[in-house]
N, C-alpha and C positions, 0 to 999 in steps of 0.2 A: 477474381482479381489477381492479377501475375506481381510480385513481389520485383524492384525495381532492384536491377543488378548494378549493384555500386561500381562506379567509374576508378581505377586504379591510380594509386598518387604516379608523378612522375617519378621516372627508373634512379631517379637518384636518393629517393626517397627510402627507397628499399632493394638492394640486386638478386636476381630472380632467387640465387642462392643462400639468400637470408636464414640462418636455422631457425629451424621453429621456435613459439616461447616457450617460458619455462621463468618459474619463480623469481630468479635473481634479476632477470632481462624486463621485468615488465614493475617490481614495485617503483621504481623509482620514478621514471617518465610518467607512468600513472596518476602519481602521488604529487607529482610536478605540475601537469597537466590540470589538476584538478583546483591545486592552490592557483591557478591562473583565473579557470576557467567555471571556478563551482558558482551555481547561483546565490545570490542573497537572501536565503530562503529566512524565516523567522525562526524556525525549530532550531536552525544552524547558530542561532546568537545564543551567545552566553548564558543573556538575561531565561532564554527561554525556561533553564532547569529540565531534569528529567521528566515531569510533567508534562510539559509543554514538548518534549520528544515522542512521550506516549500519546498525546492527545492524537498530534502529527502522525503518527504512525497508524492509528484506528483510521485515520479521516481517511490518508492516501490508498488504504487500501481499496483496487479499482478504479480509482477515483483520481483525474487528474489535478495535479497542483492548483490551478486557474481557478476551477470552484473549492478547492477545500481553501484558501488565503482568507475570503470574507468569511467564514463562518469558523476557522481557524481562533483569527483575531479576535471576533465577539465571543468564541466557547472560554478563551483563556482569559478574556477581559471581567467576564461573569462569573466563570470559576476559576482560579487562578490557583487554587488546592486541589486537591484528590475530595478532604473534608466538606468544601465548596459542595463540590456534586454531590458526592453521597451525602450529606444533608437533605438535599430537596426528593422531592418523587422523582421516578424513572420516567416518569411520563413527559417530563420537563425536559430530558434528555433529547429524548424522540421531539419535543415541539424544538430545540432549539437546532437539532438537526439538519430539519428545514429540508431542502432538495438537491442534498448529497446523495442520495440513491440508498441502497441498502441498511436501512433502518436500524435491524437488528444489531449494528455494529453500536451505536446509542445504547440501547441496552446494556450489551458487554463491556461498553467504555464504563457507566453508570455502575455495573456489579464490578470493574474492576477496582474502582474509587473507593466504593464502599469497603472492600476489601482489606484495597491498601491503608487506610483511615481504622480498620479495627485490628488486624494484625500486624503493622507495620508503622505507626503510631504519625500516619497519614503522609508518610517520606515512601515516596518511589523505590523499591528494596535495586539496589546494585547487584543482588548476587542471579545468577542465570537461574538456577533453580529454585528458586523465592518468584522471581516473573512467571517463570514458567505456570509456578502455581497458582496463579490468577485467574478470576474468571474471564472467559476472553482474549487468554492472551497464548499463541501458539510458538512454534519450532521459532519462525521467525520472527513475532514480535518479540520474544524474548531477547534470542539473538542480538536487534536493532537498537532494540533500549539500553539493553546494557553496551554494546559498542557505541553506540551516538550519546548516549548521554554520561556513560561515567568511563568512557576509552578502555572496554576490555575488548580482551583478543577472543572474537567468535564469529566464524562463517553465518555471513547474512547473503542470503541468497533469496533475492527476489527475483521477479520475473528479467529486468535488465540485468539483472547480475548474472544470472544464470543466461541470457542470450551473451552477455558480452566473453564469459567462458569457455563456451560451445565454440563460436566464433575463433577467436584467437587463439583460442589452446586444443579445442579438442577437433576443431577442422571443418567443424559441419555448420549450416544459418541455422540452425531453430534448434534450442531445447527439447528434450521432451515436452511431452503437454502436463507431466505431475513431475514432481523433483525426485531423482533419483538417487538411489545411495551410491551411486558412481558418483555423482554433481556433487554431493555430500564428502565425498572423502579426495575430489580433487581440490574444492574447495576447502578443506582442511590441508590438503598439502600448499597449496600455495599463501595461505595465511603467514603473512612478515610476524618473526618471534616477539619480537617489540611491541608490545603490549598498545601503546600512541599510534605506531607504524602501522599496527593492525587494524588500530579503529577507522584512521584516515585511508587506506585502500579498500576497507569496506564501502565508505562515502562515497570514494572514485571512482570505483568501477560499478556501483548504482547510476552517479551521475553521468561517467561516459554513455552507459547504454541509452540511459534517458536523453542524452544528448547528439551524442554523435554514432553509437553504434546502434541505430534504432531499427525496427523489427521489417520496416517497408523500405527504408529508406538509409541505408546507413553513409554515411560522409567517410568515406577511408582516407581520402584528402585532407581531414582533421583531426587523424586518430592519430594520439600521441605512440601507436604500438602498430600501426599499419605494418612496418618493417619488419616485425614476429608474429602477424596473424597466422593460422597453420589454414583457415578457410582461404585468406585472400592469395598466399603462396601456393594453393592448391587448385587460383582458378575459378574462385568460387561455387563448389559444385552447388546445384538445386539441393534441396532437401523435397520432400515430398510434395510440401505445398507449403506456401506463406502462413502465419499464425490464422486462424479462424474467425471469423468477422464474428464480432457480436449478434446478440439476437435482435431484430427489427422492435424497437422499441412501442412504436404505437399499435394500438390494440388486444397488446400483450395483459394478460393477468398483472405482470408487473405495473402495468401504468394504471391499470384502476385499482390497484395496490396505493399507489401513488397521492391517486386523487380520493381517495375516500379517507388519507392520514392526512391529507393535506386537509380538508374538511376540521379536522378533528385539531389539528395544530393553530387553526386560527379561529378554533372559538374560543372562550374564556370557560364554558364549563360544557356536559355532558350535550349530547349532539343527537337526535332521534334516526330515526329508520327512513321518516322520509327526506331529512335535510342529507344522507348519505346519498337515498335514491337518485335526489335532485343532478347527482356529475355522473353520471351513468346510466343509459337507458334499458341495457340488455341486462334483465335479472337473475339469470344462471351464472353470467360469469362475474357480476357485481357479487353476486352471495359466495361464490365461491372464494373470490376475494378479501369479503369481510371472515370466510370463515379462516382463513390464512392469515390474516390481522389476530385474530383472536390467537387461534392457535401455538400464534411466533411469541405470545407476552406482548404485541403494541399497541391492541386494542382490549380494552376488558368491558363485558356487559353487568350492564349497570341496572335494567328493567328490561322486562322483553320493549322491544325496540328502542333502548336507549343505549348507548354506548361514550366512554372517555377512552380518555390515555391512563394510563396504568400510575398508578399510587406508590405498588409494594413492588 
C-alpha cells in the first residue's frame, strides 16, 4: 500500500522560499492551533487528576481513542484511586480490561497502583524520576504524566510526535521505526523554557500528528506550520516505504490469546480445560496460547485442567 502524497496548501499559504522551522517559528501557531482545535478528550478535564492521566496513557497505548473512551470511563468510575485498584486482585484488572488488546498492560497498570498506594501514600508522584520508577511505567509514560498531568517541562515523544518532527523539522515522512537519541535531543531542543508552554506543545504536537499530520494521509491544508515544514519545502520526498501494516489479526496466536481470556473474563470463577477447548479447535496453537497466558501472569493454574485470572 503506497502512502498518499499530501496535496500542497495554496502559494499564499506558504512562498516556495519559506525557511525552514526551527523553535521560535513553530511554538506559537502550534499552541494556538491546538487551543482551537484539541479534542474534548476526558484525560484533558481538570476533574480527570493525574490518575485519570495515567489510566489514559496505559489504555492509548496502540490502542485507538474510540475503544479506550468506554472502558476509560467504567476503569475511572470503578476505581477512581490508584488505592481503588491495588485493593482488588490483578485479575480483576485483566477482566475489566475487556478487549482493549494487549492485556499485559492491566497487569502493569494494577503493579503500578499498588505501587503508588504503598510508596507514595496512593498520590500519583509529580516527580519524573519517582514515575519513572513504577512498575509499568517507561521513558515515555513518565514523561506524559508528568507533562499532562502536573504541566512539567519534558520531551514526550510518541509515535505522532515524533512523525510530526521528522516531517516539519527534520525533512523526511517517517521516523525511525525505534526512537532515536537524535529525536531525543532534537526534541529537547525545541522544548519552550516555560515550564505551562512546555506541557501545552507537548499536547499539540501529539494532537496535530493524530489529527492533521497523520502517517497515510496528512492534511497540509490544515497544518497550522505547513509554511515551515522542511518535508513539504522539500517536495516531499518518499521515505522508503509508508509505516508497516500491522499483523493480520485473525488466526494469529494473538486472537486465541484473545478468546481463551475472554472465556476467563466472563465467568465468575475458575474455568476447566474443556470450557477453554470449546473457542478453539486446533490444539497445538490453543496450547501454545494458553501456555503464553500463563507465562505473561494473565492466567494462573489452579488444578491440572483448571485455570482463573490471577489473585497476586
Amino acid at each position: 500500500m503506497t502512502a498518499t502524497t499530501p496535496t500542497p496548501p495554496p502559494a499564499t499559504d506558504a512562498a516556495p522560499s519559506a525557511p525552514a522551522a526551527d523553535a521560535a517559528t513553530l511554538h506559537t501557531p502550534v499552541n494556538a492551533w491546538f487551543a482551537a482545535h484539541a479534542r474534548d478528550l476526558p484525560w484533558r478535564r481538570p476533574e480527570a487528576g493525574p490518575w485519570g492521566v495515567m489510566v489514559s496513557e496505559f489504555m492509548l497505548q496502540q490502542t485507538p481513542v474510540s475503544r479506550v473512551l468506554p472502558v476509560y470511563e467504567q476503569w475511572l468510575k470503578r476505581w477512581p484511586r490508584p488505592a481503588d485498584l491495588a485493593a482488588e486482585p490483578p485479575g480483576e484488572a485483566v477482566r475489566a480490561w475487556g478487549r482493549l488488546g494487549y492485556p499485559r498492560r492491566a497487569l502493569r497498570l494494577h503493579a503500578a497502583a499498588t505501587a503508588i498506594t504503598e510508596r507514595h501514600g496512593g498520590e500519583v508522584p509529580d516527580d519524573h524520576a519517582a514515575l519513572l520508577a513504577l512498575p509499568g511505567v517507561g521513558e515515555y509514560t513518565a514523561a506524559a504524566v508528568a507533562s499532562f498531568a502536573y504541566g512539567r517541562r519534558h520531551a514526550v515523544l510518541d509515535t505522532n510526535v515524533r512523525r510530526v518532527l521528522a516531517r516539519v523539522v527534520t525533512g523526511v515522512q517517517y521516523p525511525p521505526n525505534a526512537t532515536t537519541a537524535a529525536e531525543r535531543r532534537l526534541a529537547q531542543r525545541l522544548l519552550p523554557d516555560d515550564e505551562a508552554t512546555a506541557a501545552r506543545w507537548a499536547a499539540a504536537t501529539m494532537e496535530l500528528g493524530a489529527l492533521v499530520c497523520t502517517a497515510r494521509t496528512p492534511d497540509c491544508g490544515r497544518c497550522p506550520v505547513a509554511a515551515r515544514c522542511a518535508w513539504r519545502l522539500a517536495g516531499f520526498p518518499a521515505h522508503d516505504g509508508p509505516p508497516r501494516r500491522g499483523q493480520t489479526y485473525a488466526g494469529t496466536d494473538r486472537q486465541v490469546r484473545g478468546m481463551l481470556l475472554a472465556v476467563l473474563r466472563e465467568a465468575t470463577g475458575p474455568v476447566t480445560q474443556e470450557q477453554m477447548d470449546a473457542v478453539w479447535d486446533e490444539p497445538v496453537q490453543r496450547a501454545r496460547a494458553l501456555d503464553g497466558l500463563v507465562a505473561d501472569g494473565l492466567v494462573e493454574p489452579v488444578a491440572q485442567g483448571v485455570y482463573r485470572l490471577p489473585l497476586e
